[in-house]
N, C-alpha and C positions, 0 to 999 in steps of 0.2 A: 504493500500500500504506500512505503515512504516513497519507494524511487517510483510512482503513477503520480504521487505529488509534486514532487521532483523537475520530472521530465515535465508535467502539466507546468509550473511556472516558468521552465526553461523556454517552452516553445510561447507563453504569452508573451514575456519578454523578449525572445527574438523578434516575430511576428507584428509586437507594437511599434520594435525600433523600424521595420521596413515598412507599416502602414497597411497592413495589410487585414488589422483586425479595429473594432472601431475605440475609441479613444475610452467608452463607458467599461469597455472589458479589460482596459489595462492595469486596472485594481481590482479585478475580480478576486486577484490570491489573495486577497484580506480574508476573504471569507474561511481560509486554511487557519488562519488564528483560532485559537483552542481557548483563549482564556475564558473564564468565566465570569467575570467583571471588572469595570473599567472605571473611572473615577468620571471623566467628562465624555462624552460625541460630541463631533462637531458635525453639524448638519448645513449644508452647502451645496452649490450646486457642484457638477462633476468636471468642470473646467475652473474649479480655484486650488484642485488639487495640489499638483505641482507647487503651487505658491504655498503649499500649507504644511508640505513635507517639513521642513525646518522648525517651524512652530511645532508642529506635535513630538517632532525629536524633544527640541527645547522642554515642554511640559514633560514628556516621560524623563527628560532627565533631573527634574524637581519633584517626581515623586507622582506627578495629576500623570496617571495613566489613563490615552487620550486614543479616541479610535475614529475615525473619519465616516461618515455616510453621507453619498449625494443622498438629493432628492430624488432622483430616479430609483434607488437602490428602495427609499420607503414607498413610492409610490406605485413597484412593479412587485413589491412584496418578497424584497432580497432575505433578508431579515426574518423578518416576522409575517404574518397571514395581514393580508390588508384589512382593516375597517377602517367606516368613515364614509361619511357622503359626498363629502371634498376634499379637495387637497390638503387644506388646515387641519380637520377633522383626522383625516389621515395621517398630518405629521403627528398631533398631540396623542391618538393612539400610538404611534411608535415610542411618542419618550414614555406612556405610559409601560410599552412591554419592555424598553430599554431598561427602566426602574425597576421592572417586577423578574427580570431576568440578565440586567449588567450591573446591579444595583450600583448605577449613577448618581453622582450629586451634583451635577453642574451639564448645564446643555448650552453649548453656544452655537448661534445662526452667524454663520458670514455670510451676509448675501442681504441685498436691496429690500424693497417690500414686491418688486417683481420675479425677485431669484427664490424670494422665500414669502410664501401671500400674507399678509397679514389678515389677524380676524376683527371686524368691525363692531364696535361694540352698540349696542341700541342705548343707549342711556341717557335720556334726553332730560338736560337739567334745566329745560324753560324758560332759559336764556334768550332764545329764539336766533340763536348764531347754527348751531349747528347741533343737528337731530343723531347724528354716529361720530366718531370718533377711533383712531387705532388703540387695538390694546395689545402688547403680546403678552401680558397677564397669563391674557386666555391661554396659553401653551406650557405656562407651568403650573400653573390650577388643575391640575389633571385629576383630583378628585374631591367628591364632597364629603361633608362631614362622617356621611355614613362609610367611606371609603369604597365606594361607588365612582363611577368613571361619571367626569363629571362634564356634561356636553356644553353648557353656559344656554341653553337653547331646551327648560324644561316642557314648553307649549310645542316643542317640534314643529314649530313653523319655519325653521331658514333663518328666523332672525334671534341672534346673540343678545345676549345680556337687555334684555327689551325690556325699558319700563318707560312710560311713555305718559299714563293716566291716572288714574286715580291710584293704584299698585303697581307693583310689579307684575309682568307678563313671565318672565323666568324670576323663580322666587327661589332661595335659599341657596347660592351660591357661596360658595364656601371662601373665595378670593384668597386664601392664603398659599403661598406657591408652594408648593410641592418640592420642587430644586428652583436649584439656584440659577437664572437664565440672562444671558445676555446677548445684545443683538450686537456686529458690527455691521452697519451697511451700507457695504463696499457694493460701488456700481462694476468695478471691473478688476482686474488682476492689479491692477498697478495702484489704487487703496489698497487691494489687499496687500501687499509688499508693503506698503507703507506702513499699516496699523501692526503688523507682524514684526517687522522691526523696532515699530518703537517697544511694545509688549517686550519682546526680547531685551532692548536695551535698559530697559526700566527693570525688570526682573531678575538679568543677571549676577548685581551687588546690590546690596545696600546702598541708598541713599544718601545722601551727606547729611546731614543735618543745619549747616550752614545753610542750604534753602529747604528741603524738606521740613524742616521745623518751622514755617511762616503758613499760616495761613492769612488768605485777602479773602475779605468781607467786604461787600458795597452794596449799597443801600442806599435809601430815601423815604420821600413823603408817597408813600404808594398810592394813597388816599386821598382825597381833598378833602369828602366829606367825614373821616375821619380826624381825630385830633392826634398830632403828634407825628414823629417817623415811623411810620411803621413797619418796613424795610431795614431801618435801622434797629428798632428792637429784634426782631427775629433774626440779626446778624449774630447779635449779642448775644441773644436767648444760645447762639450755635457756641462763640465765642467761650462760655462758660464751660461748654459741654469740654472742651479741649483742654486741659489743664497744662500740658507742659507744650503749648503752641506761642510762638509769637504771632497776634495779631496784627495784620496792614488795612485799617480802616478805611476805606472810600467813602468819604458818606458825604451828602448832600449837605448837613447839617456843620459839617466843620470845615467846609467849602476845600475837602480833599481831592472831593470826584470833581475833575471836570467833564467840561462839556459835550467833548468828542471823542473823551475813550482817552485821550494820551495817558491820564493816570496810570488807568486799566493796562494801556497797553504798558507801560513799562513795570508796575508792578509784577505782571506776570512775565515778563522777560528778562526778570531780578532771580525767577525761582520760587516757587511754592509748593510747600502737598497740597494745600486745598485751595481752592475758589469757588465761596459760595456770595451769587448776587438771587437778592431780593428784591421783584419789584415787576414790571411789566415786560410781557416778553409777543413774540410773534415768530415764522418761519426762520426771517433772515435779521434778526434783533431783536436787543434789550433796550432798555431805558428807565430809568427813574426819574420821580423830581423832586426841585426845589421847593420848600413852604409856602414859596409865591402863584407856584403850579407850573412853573417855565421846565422844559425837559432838560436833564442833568446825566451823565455820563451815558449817552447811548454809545452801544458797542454791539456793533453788526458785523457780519460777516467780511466786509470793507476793510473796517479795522483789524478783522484776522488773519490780513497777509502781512502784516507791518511785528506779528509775534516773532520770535528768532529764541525761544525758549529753550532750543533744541530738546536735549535729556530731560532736562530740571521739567517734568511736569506734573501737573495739579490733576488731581479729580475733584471733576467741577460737579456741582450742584445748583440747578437754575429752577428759581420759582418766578413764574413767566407764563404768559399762554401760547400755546405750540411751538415752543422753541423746540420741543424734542419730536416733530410730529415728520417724521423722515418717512412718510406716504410719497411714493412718487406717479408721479402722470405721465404714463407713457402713451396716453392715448393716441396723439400725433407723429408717435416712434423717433421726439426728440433726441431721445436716449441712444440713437443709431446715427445719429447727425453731424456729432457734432462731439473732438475730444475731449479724453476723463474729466479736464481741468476744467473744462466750460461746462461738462455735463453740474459737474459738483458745485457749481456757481451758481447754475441756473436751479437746480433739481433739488440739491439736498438742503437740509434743516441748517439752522445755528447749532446745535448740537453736534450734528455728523462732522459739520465743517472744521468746528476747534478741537474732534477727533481726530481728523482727518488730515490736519495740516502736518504735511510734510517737515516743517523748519521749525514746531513745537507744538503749541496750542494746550490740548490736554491729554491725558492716557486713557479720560474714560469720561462720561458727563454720564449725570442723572435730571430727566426733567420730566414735563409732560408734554404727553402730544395733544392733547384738544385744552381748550378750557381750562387756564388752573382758577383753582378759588385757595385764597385763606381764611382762615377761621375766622377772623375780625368780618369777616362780609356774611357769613352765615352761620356761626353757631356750634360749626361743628370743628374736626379735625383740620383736616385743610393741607397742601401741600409746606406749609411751616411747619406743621406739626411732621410730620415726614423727613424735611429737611432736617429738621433740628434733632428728630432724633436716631439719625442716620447717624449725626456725631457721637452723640452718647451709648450709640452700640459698636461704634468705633473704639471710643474710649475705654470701654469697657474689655476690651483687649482680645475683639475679635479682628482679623486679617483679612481674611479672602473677600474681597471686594462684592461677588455675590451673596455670600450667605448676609454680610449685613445689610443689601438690599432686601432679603427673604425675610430677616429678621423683622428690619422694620416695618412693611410689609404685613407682618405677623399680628407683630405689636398694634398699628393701627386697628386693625380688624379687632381684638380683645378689650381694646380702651373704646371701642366705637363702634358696639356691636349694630349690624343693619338691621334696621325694621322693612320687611320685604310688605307688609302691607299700606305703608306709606306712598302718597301722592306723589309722582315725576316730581325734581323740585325740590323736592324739603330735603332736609338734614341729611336722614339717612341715603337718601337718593345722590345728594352731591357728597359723601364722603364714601360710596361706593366707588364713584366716578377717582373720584379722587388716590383710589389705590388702581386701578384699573387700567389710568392712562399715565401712571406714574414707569416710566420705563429706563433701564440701562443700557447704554448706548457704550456696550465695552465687554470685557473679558470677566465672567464671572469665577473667573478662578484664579484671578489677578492677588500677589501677593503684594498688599500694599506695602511700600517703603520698600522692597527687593530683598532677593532672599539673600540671607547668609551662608556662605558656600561652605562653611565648615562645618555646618551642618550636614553634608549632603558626601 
Protein backbone atom coordinates (compact mmCIF):
# COMPACT_ATOMS: atom_id res chain seq x y z
CA UNK A 1 0.00 0.00 0.00
CA UNK A 2 3.03 2.42 0.91
CA UNK A 3 4.83 2.25 -2.54
CA UNK A 4 0.71 2.60 -4.48
CA UNK A 5 1.00 5.96 -2.38
CA UNK A 6 4.24 6.55 -3.32
CA UNK A 7 4.25 6.13 -6.92
CA UNK A 8 0.44 7.85 -6.80
CA UNK A 9 2.34 11.24 -5.53
CA UNK A 10 5.37 10.70 -7.76
CA UNK A 11 3.35 10.75 -10.92
CA UNK A 12 0.92 13.89 -9.56
CA UNK A 13 3.86 15.75 -9.01
CA UNK A 14 5.50 14.92 -12.27
CA UNK A 15 2.35 15.35 -14.31
CA UNK A 16 1.51 18.90 -12.45
CA UNK A 17 5.15 20.15 -13.32
CA UNK A 18 4.28 19.22 -17.26
CA UNK A 19 0.59 20.58 -17.08
CA UNK A 20 -0.96 17.80 -17.89
CA UNK A 21 -3.29 17.31 -14.89
CA UNK A 22 -5.42 20.28 -13.61
CA UNK A 23 -4.13 22.68 -11.14
CA UNK A 24 -7.26 21.46 -8.30
CA UNK A 25 -5.53 17.86 -8.24
CA UNK A 26 -2.11 19.04 -7.45
CA UNK A 27 -2.81 18.99 -3.75
CA UNK A 28 -4.89 16.12 -3.82
CA UNK A 29 -1.86 14.16 -1.73
CA UNK A 30 -3.08 16.11 1.30
CA UNK A 31 -5.62 13.82 1.52
CA UNK A 32 -2.78 10.97 2.24
CA UNK A 33 -2.27 12.91 5.62
CA UNK A 34 -3.23 10.41 8.47
CA UNK A 35 -3.55 12.99 11.36
CA UNK A 36 -6.39 13.10 13.40
CA UNK A 37 -6.56 16.71 14.39
CA UNK A 38 -5.39 19.82 13.58
CA UNK A 39 -5.24 23.11 15.43
CA UNK A 40 -6.51 25.68 12.47
CA UNK A 41 -7.89 25.14 8.36
CA UNK A 42 -7.53 27.47 6.34
CA UNK A 43 -10.36 27.67 3.85
CA UNK A 44 -9.56 29.49 0.57
CA UNK A 45 -9.94 29.26 -2.67
CA UNK A 46 -7.44 26.75 -4.61
CA UNK A 47 -5.37 29.37 -6.52
CA UNK A 48 -3.95 31.15 -3.17
CA UNK A 49 -2.35 27.91 -2.41
CA UNK A 50 1.04 28.23 -3.49
CA UNK A 51 1.18 31.61 -1.63
CA UNK A 52 0.03 29.91 1.52
CA UNK A 53 2.75 27.19 1.52
CA UNK A 54 5.02 29.37 3.76
CA UNK A 55 2.42 30.47 6.14
CA UNK A 56 1.24 27.19 7.06
CA UNK A 57 5.20 25.98 7.29
CA UNK A 58 5.48 29.02 9.53
CA UNK A 59 2.36 28.14 11.93
CA UNK A 60 3.27 24.23 12.01
CA UNK A 61 6.57 25.45 13.09
CA UNK A 62 4.94 27.45 16.30
CA UNK A 63 3.03 24.69 17.33
CA UNK A 64 -0.85 25.88 15.30
CA UNK A 65 -0.89 22.67 13.30
CA UNK A 66 -2.40 24.01 10.01
CA UNK A 67 -4.17 22.14 7.11
CA UNK A 68 -5.33 23.95 3.98
CA UNK A 69 -8.86 23.22 2.16
CA UNK A 70 -10.12 25.02 -1.02
CA UNK A 71 -13.51 25.70 -1.47
CA UNK A 72 -13.84 23.38 -4.05
CA UNK A 73 -12.56 20.51 -1.83
CA UNK A 74 -15.85 21.47 0.63
CA UNK A 75 -18.09 22.01 -1.90
CA UNK A 76 -17.55 18.71 -4.18
CA UNK A 77 -17.42 16.81 -0.65
CA UNK A 78 -13.47 16.09 -0.44
CA UNK A 79 -13.64 15.89 3.12
CA UNK A 80 -16.80 15.37 4.47
CA UNK A 81 -20.53 14.24 2.90
CA UNK A 82 -21.91 17.68 1.67
CA UNK A 83 -24.85 19.50 3.53
CA UNK A 84 -26.38 22.63 3.08
CA UNK A 85 -28.58 24.47 0.67
CA UNK A 86 -25.73 26.93 -0.30
CA UNK A 87 -22.59 27.42 -0.55
CA UNK A 88 -22.24 29.32 3.02
CA UNK A 89 -24.41 26.70 4.54
CA UNK A 90 -22.14 24.28 3.06
CA UNK A 91 -18.87 25.93 4.22
CA UNK A 92 -20.33 26.32 8.13
CA UNK A 93 -21.25 22.58 7.91
CA UNK A 94 -17.79 21.73 7.09
CA UNK A 95 -16.14 23.69 10.18
CA UNK A 96 -18.98 22.09 11.96
CA UNK A 97 -17.58 18.37 10.94
CA UNK A 98 -13.81 19.88 10.95
CA UNK A 99 -14.66 20.47 14.83
CA UNK A 100 -16.57 17.33 15.47
CA UNK A 101 -13.63 15.34 13.77
CA UNK A 102 -10.15 17.77 13.50
CA UNK A 103 -11.07 19.10 16.62
CA UNK A 104 -10.07 22.80 15.40
CA UNK A 105 -9.96 25.86 17.32
CA UNK A 106 -9.31 28.59 14.85
CA UNK A 107 -10.76 28.72 11.04
CA UNK A 108 -9.32 31.21 8.95
CA UNK A 109 -10.98 32.49 5.34
CA UNK A 110 -8.28 34.02 2.96
CA UNK A 111 -10.21 35.19 0.38
CA UNK A 112 -12.77 38.24 -0.78
CA UNK A 113 -16.51 38.06 0.06
CA UNK A 114 -16.51 36.71 -3.76
CA UNK A 115 -13.77 33.90 -3.16
CA UNK A 116 -15.57 33.14 0.17
CA UNK A 117 -19.69 34.39 0.03
CA UNK A 118 -20.54 35.89 2.99
CA UNK A 119 -23.97 35.39 4.98
CA UNK A 120 -26.34 38.31 5.09
CA UNK A 121 -27.71 38.81 8.03
CA UNK A 122 -31.66 40.14 8.25
CA UNK A 123 -31.52 42.21 11.32
CA UNK A 124 -33.03 45.30 10.75
CA UNK A 125 -32.53 48.00 13.42
CA UNK A 126 -35.16 50.63 12.07
CA UNK A 127 -32.72 52.99 11.25
CA UNK A 128 -34.05 52.97 7.95
CA UNK A 129 -30.30 52.87 6.39
CA UNK A 130 -30.06 49.53 5.76
CA UNK A 131 -32.42 46.28 6.15
CA UNK A 132 -29.17 43.33 5.88
CA UNK A 133 -25.81 43.71 6.61
CA UNK A 134 -22.43 41.16 6.42
CA UNK A 135 -21.85 38.97 9.33
CA UNK A 136 -19.39 36.17 9.38
CA UNK A 137 -20.50 35.45 12.91
CA UNK A 138 -22.63 33.25 11.11
CA UNK A 139 -19.69 30.69 10.21
CA UNK A 140 -18.41 30.28 13.77
CA UNK A 141 -21.96 30.11 15.45
CA UNK A 142 -22.17 26.70 14.38
CA UNK A 143 -24.27 25.71 17.18
CA UNK A 144 -27.04 26.47 19.45
CA UNK A 145 -27.49 26.35 22.86
CA UNK A 146 -28.81 22.88 22.74
CA UNK A 147 -25.70 21.89 20.65
CA UNK A 148 -27.72 21.48 17.71
CA UNK A 149 -26.32 22.76 14.25
CA UNK A 150 -27.27 25.91 14.31
CA UNK A 151 -28.75 27.38 10.64
CA UNK A 152 -29.33 31.33 11.84
CA UNK A 153 -32.43 30.62 9.53
CA UNK A 154 -35.04 29.00 12.39
CA UNK A 155 -38.47 29.84 9.96
CA UNK A 156 -36.55 28.13 7.00
CA UNK A 157 -37.32 30.71 4.80
CA UNK A 158 -33.61 31.66 2.95
CA UNK A 159 -33.49 34.56 5.12
CA UNK A 160 -30.75 34.63 8.04
CA UNK A 161 -30.91 36.05 11.25
CA UNK A 162 -34.58 37.81 10.39
CA UNK A 163 -36.01 40.16 12.70
CA UNK A 164 -37.69 42.76 11.18
CA UNK A 165 -41.27 43.33 13.21
CA UNK A 166 -42.77 43.08 16.18
CA UNK A 167 -40.11 39.69 17.05
CA UNK A 168 -37.84 37.88 15.97
CA UNK A 169 -38.48 35.65 12.67
CA UNK A 170 -35.29 33.40 13.75
CA UNK A 171 -35.57 33.39 17.43
CA UNK A 172 -32.86 31.91 19.91
CA UNK A 173 -29.73 32.10 18.21
CA UNK A 174 -27.02 31.39 20.38
CA UNK A 175 -24.35 34.10 18.70
CA UNK A 176 -21.53 32.82 20.74
CA UNK A 177 -18.75 31.47 18.34
CA UNK A 178 -17.85 28.23 18.57
CA UNK A 179 -13.98 28.94 17.24
CA UNK A 180 -12.14 31.23 16.85
CA UNK A 181 -12.54 32.80 13.03
CA UNK A 182 -10.85 35.29 11.07
CA UNK A 183 -11.22 36.67 7.63
CA UNK A 184 -8.24 38.09 5.50
CA UNK A 185 -9.79 39.43 2.38
CA UNK A 186 -7.25 39.29 -0.17
CA UNK A 187 -8.68 40.09 -3.72
CA UNK A 188 -5.68 38.25 -5.24
CA UNK A 189 -2.37 36.60 -4.65
CA UNK A 190 -0.33 39.49 -4.35
CA UNK A 191 -2.57 40.67 -0.80
CA UNK A 192 -2.07 37.45 -0.10
CA UNK A 193 1.94 37.77 -0.19
CA UNK A 194 1.41 40.79 1.49
CA UNK A 195 -0.61 39.85 4.62
CA UNK A 196 1.47 36.50 4.92
CA UNK A 197 4.51 38.28 5.39
CA UNK A 198 3.61 40.74 7.48
CA UNK A 199 1.83 37.73 9.98
CA UNK A 200 5.33 36.06 9.46
CA UNK A 201 7.26 39.09 10.29
CA UNK A 202 5.29 40.14 13.26
CA UNK A 203 5.24 36.45 14.78
CA UNK A 204 8.62 35.45 14.37
CA UNK A 205 10.35 37.43 17.72
CA UNK A 206 9.17 39.31 20.17
CA UNK A 207 8.39 42.73 19.85
CA UNK A 208 10.39 45.48 21.21
CA UNK A 209 8.61 47.14 23.72
CA UNK A 210 10.16 50.54 22.96
CA UNK A 211 6.92 50.63 20.52
CA UNK A 212 4.84 47.62 21.22
CA UNK A 213 4.31 49.11 24.62
CA UNK A 214 2.33 52.41 23.35
CA UNK A 215 -0.93 52.21 22.65
CA UNK A 216 -2.91 55.40 20.52
CA UNK A 217 -6.31 56.24 21.41
CA UNK A 218 -8.40 59.15 19.51
CA UNK A 219 -11.21 60.34 20.02
CA UNK A 220 -13.82 63.11 20.39
CA UNK A 221 -17.35 64.62 20.65
CA UNK A 222 -19.12 61.68 18.99
CA UNK A 223 -22.38 63.23 19.96
CA UNK A 224 -23.76 66.79 19.75
CA UNK A 225 -26.71 65.85 21.21
CA UNK A 226 -24.86 64.24 23.89
CA UNK A 227 -22.96 66.16 26.68
CA UNK A 228 -19.32 65.78 26.97
CA UNK A 229 -16.50 63.52 24.65
CA UNK A 230 -17.78 60.61 24.31
CA UNK A 231 -15.07 59.07 22.13
CA UNK A 232 -12.86 60.27 24.52
CA UNK A 233 -14.39 58.57 27.48
CA UNK A 234 -14.48 55.05 25.82
CA UNK A 235 -10.63 55.62 24.86
CA UNK A 236 -10.07 56.00 28.56
CA UNK A 237 -12.70 53.49 29.68
CA UNK A 238 -9.81 51.02 27.20
CA UNK A 239 -6.87 53.09 28.47
CA UNK A 240 -7.57 51.66 32.01
CA UNK A 241 -8.07 48.39 30.99
CA UNK A 242 -4.01 48.24 29.91
CA UNK A 243 -2.02 48.61 32.94
CA UNK A 244 1.58 48.55 31.84
CA UNK A 245 0.61 50.54 28.29
CA UNK A 246 1.83 53.86 27.57
CA UNK A 247 -0.97 55.87 26.30
CA UNK A 248 -0.72 58.42 22.82
CA UNK A 249 -3.89 60.47 23.33
CA UNK A 250 -5.48 62.04 20.02
CA UNK A 251 -8.39 63.71 21.27
CA UNK A 252 -10.23 66.52 20.19
CA UNK A 253 -10.42 67.98 23.55
CA UNK A 254 -6.66 68.63 24.02
CA UNK A 255 -6.51 69.83 20.59
CA UNK A 256 -3.82 66.61 19.83
CA UNK A 257 -5.86 65.27 16.97
CA UNK A 258 -5.74 67.36 14.06
CA UNK A 259 -7.60 67.97 11.28
CA UNK A 260 -6.28 65.74 8.57
CA UNK A 261 -4.85 62.74 10.18
CA UNK A 262 -1.07 64.17 10.37
CA UNK A 263 -1.20 63.21 14.16
CA UNK A 264 -2.61 59.98 13.38
CA UNK A 265 -0.41 59.55 10.77
CA UNK A 266 2.78 59.88 12.56
CA UNK A 267 1.65 58.55 15.65
CA UNK A 268 1.37 55.27 14.04
CA UNK A 269 4.57 55.48 12.12
CA UNK A 270 6.20 56.08 15.62
CA UNK A 271 5.04 52.32 16.48
CA UNK A 272 2.33 50.87 18.60
CA UNK A 273 0.58 47.60 19.71
CA UNK A 274 -2.66 49.17 19.65
CA UNK A 275 -4.90 51.63 17.96
CA UNK A 276 -8.05 52.10 19.01
CA UNK A 277 -10.33 55.23 17.50
CA UNK A 278 -13.73 56.10 18.63
CA UNK A 279 -16.14 57.97 16.82
CA UNK A 280 -17.78 57.96 13.29
CA UNK A 281 -16.65 55.73 10.62
CA UNK A 282 -17.86 54.77 7.00
CA UNK A 283 -16.28 52.21 3.98
CA UNK A 284 -13.39 54.51 3.09
CA UNK A 285 -13.04 56.76 6.66
CA UNK A 286 -13.19 57.92 10.10
CA UNK A 287 -13.71 61.03 11.76
CA UNK A 288 -14.57 62.61 14.92
CA UNK A 289 -15.37 66.05 16.29
CA UNK A 290 -14.63 69.02 17.97
CA UNK A 291 -17.28 70.52 20.86
CA UNK A 292 -18.13 73.12 18.22
CA UNK A 293 -19.32 70.15 15.84
CA UNK A 294 -16.58 71.13 13.11
CA UNK A 295 -14.99 67.53 11.94
CA UNK A 296 -11.41 66.72 13.63
CA UNK A 297 -8.97 64.05 12.64
CA UNK A 298 -10.42 62.35 9.72
CA UNK A 299 -8.33 59.52 8.59
CA UNK A 300 -9.35 57.74 5.24
CA UNK A 301 -7.84 55.44 3.27
CA UNK A 302 -5.98 58.68 1.51
CA UNK A 303 -4.08 59.10 4.57
CA UNK A 304 -3.03 55.28 4.52
CA UNK A 305 -0.59 55.57 1.89
CA UNK A 306 1.58 58.29 3.70
CA UNK A 307 1.89 55.04 6.85
CA UNK A 308 5.64 53.75 6.56
CA UNK A 309 5.15 51.73 9.87
CA UNK A 310 6.64 48.81 8.35
CA UNK A 311 7.06 45.99 11.24
CA UNK A 312 6.17 48.19 14.29
CA UNK A 313 2.26 47.22 13.83
CA UNK A 314 -0.90 47.81 15.95
CA UNK A 315 -4.16 45.81 16.14
CA UNK A 316 -6.59 48.30 15.44
CA UNK A 317 -9.92 48.51 16.99
CA UNK A 318 -12.43 50.98 15.18
CA UNK A 319 -15.90 51.88 16.46
CA UNK A 320 -17.27 53.47 13.40
CA UNK A 321 -20.11 52.46 10.87
CA UNK A 322 -18.83 50.06 8.05
CA UNK A 323 -15.46 50.75 8.27
CA UNK A 324 -15.17 46.93 8.41
CA UNK A 325 -17.84 46.10 5.89
CA UNK A 326 -15.31 44.58 3.19
CA UNK A 327 -18.67 43.25 0.87
CA UNK A 328 -17.58 43.79 -2.53
CA UNK A 329 -19.51 44.48 -5.81
CA UNK A 330 -18.60 42.61 -8.57
CA UNK A 331 -21.54 43.16 -10.27
CA UNK A 332 -19.94 45.01 -13.31
CA UNK A 333 -16.69 42.45 -13.16
CA UNK A 334 -14.72 45.68 -11.94
CA UNK A 335 -12.73 43.36 -10.15
CA UNK A 336 -11.31 41.84 -13.68
CA UNK A 337 -10.56 45.45 -14.89
CA UNK A 338 -8.42 46.85 -13.43
CA UNK A 339 -4.89 46.09 -11.12
CA UNK A 340 -4.61 44.71 -7.28
CA UNK A 341 -3.78 48.28 -6.23
CA UNK A 342 -6.68 50.02 -7.95
CA UNK A 343 -8.88 47.10 -7.35
CA UNK A 344 -8.06 47.62 -3.37
CA UNK A 345 -8.78 51.51 -3.62
CA UNK A 346 -11.79 51.31 -5.31
CA UNK A 347 -13.32 47.91 -3.63
CA UNK A 348 -12.08 47.30 -0.28
CA UNK A 349 -13.07 48.74 3.23
CA UNK A 350 -10.99 51.17 5.75
CA UNK A 351 -10.24 48.05 7.60
CA UNK A 352 -8.81 45.75 4.73
CA UNK A 353 -6.98 48.77 3.60
CA UNK A 354 -4.70 49.50 6.84
CA UNK A 355 -4.43 45.48 6.71
CA UNK A 356 -3.48 45.43 3.75
CA UNK A 357 -0.87 48.19 3.34
CA UNK A 358 2.17 46.88 2.19
CA UNK A 359 4.60 49.64 3.87
CA UNK A 360 2.80 49.15 7.48
CA UNK A 361 -0.65 50.13 8.42
CA UNK A 362 -1.86 47.35 10.95
CA UNK A 363 -1.48 43.27 11.53
CA UNK A 364 -5.07 42.98 12.04
CA UNK A 365 -8.32 45.44 12.63
CA UNK A 366 -11.52 44.62 14.49
CA UNK A 367 -14.77 46.76 13.58
CA UNK A 368 -18.20 46.51 12.15
CA UNK A 369 -19.45 46.17 8.87
CA UNK A 370 -23.04 47.66 9.00
CA UNK A 371 -24.30 50.17 11.56
CA UNK A 372 -22.28 50.49 14.66
CA UNK A 373 -24.31 51.84 17.80
CA UNK A 374 -22.86 52.78 21.20
CA UNK A 375 -24.44 52.30 24.30
CA UNK A 376 -24.80 56.11 25.14
CA UNK A 377 -27.58 56.15 21.92
CA UNK A 378 -29.48 53.19 23.14
CA UNK A 379 -29.32 51.57 26.36
CA UNK A 380 -27.68 48.68 25.65
CA UNK A 381 -24.18 47.05 25.13
CA UNK A 382 -22.91 48.71 22.14
CA UNK A 383 -19.72 48.37 20.09
CA UNK A 384 -17.74 50.22 23.23
CA UNK A 385 -18.65 47.99 25.36
CA UNK A 386 -16.88 45.30 22.93
CA UNK A 387 -14.17 47.43 22.34
CA UNK A 388 -13.29 48.02 25.70
CA UNK A 389 -13.56 44.84 26.63
CA UNK A 390 -11.41 43.33 24.18
CA UNK A 391 -8.70 45.16 26.33
CA UNK A 392 -9.55 43.76 29.41
CA UNK A 393 -9.48 40.07 28.07
CA UNK A 394 -6.21 41.16 26.78
CA UNK A 395 -5.09 42.11 29.94
CA UNK A 396 -6.07 39.42 31.59
CA UNK A 397 -3.31 37.43 29.80
CA UNK A 398 -4.97 35.84 27.11
CA UNK A 399 -2.66 35.98 23.57
CA UNK A 400 -4.07 34.59 20.48
CA UNK A 401 -5.78 37.34 18.81
CA UNK A 402 -8.88 35.06 18.03
CA UNK A 403 -9.94 33.56 21.18
CA UNK A 404 -10.09 37.20 22.79
CA UNK A 405 -12.24 38.09 19.85
CA UNK A 406 -14.59 34.60 20.94
CA UNK A 407 -14.02 35.72 24.31
CA UNK A 408 -15.44 38.88 24.19
CA UNK A 409 -17.90 37.92 21.96
CA UNK A 410 -18.99 35.58 24.65
CA UNK A 411 -18.99 37.92 27.31
CA UNK A 412 -21.32 40.21 25.55
CA UNK A 413 -23.82 37.64 24.99
CA UNK A 414 -23.96 36.63 29.04
CA UNK A 415 -23.83 40.54 30.29
CA UNK A 416 -26.60 41.08 27.54
CA UNK A 417 -28.76 38.39 27.25
CA UNK A 418 -31.31 38.60 23.83
CA UNK A 419 -34.88 38.83 24.23
CA UNK A 420 -35.90 37.06 20.86
CA UNK A 421 -39.42 38.23 21.47
CA UNK A 422 -38.79 41.98 21.25
CA UNK A 423 -39.61 44.48 18.42
CA UNK A 424 -36.81 45.08 15.28
CA UNK A 425 -35.24 48.01 17.03
CA UNK A 426 -35.08 47.87 20.71
CA UNK A 427 -32.40 46.85 22.81
CA UNK A 428 -32.03 43.53 22.49
CA UNK A 429 -32.46 43.67 18.70
CA UNK A 430 -29.58 46.27 18.33
CA UNK A 431 -27.01 44.50 20.73
CA UNK A 432 -27.71 41.34 18.79
CA UNK A 433 -26.69 43.26 15.61
CA UNK A 434 -24.04 44.41 17.41
CA UNK A 435 -22.10 41.08 18.05
CA UNK A 436 -23.11 39.90 14.74
CA UNK A 437 -21.57 42.55 12.55
CA UNK A 438 -18.60 42.81 14.94
CA UNK A 439 -15.95 41.11 12.64
CA UNK A 440 -11.98 40.39 12.59
CA UNK A 441 -10.21 41.38 9.77
CA UNK A 442 -6.97 39.18 10.47
CA UNK A 443 -5.33 35.96 11.79
CA UNK A 444 -7.09 34.26 14.56
CA UNK A 445 -4.27 32.50 15.77
CA UNK A 446 -2.07 35.41 15.78
CA UNK A 447 0.33 35.47 18.65
CA UNK A 448 0.14 38.96 19.94
CA UNK A 449 3.50 40.62 20.72
CA UNK A 450 5.42 37.45 18.69
CA UNK A 451 6.54 34.57 19.80
CA UNK A 452 9.49 33.70 22.00
CA UNK A 453 11.61 31.40 20.08
CA UNK A 454 13.09 29.76 23.11
CA UNK A 455 10.26 28.41 23.78
CA UNK A 456 9.98 26.52 20.70
Amino acid sequence: MNKIIISAVFFIIIFSIIGLIPVSAKIDFQNIKTNSSYDMIIIAPIDYYSSLEKYIDHKNDFGILTFFVSTDDIYEGTYFEIQGRDNQEKIKYFIKDAIENWEIEYVIFFGSSIDIPVRYCYNNDMYGVEDRFVSDLYYADVYDENYNFSSWDSDNDGIFGEWKESEAEDKLIDLKPDICLGRLACINTKEVDIVVNKIINYEKQVADESWFKKMVVIGGDTYDEFEGYEGEVNNQRAIDEMNDYIPVKLWASTKTLSKFGLSTIRAINNGCGFLYLSGHGGKQTWVTYSLSGSYIGRFSRLQMLFLLNQNKLPICLVGGCHNSNFELDDNLGITLLFPWNFKTWRLGCWSWFLVSNQRGGSIATIGSTGLCWYSVEYGGGGSDWLNVNFFKNYNNGTRKLGQIWKDTLSGFIDTFPIDWESPAGSVSSIDAKSVQEWVLLGDPSLEIGGYNKSLF
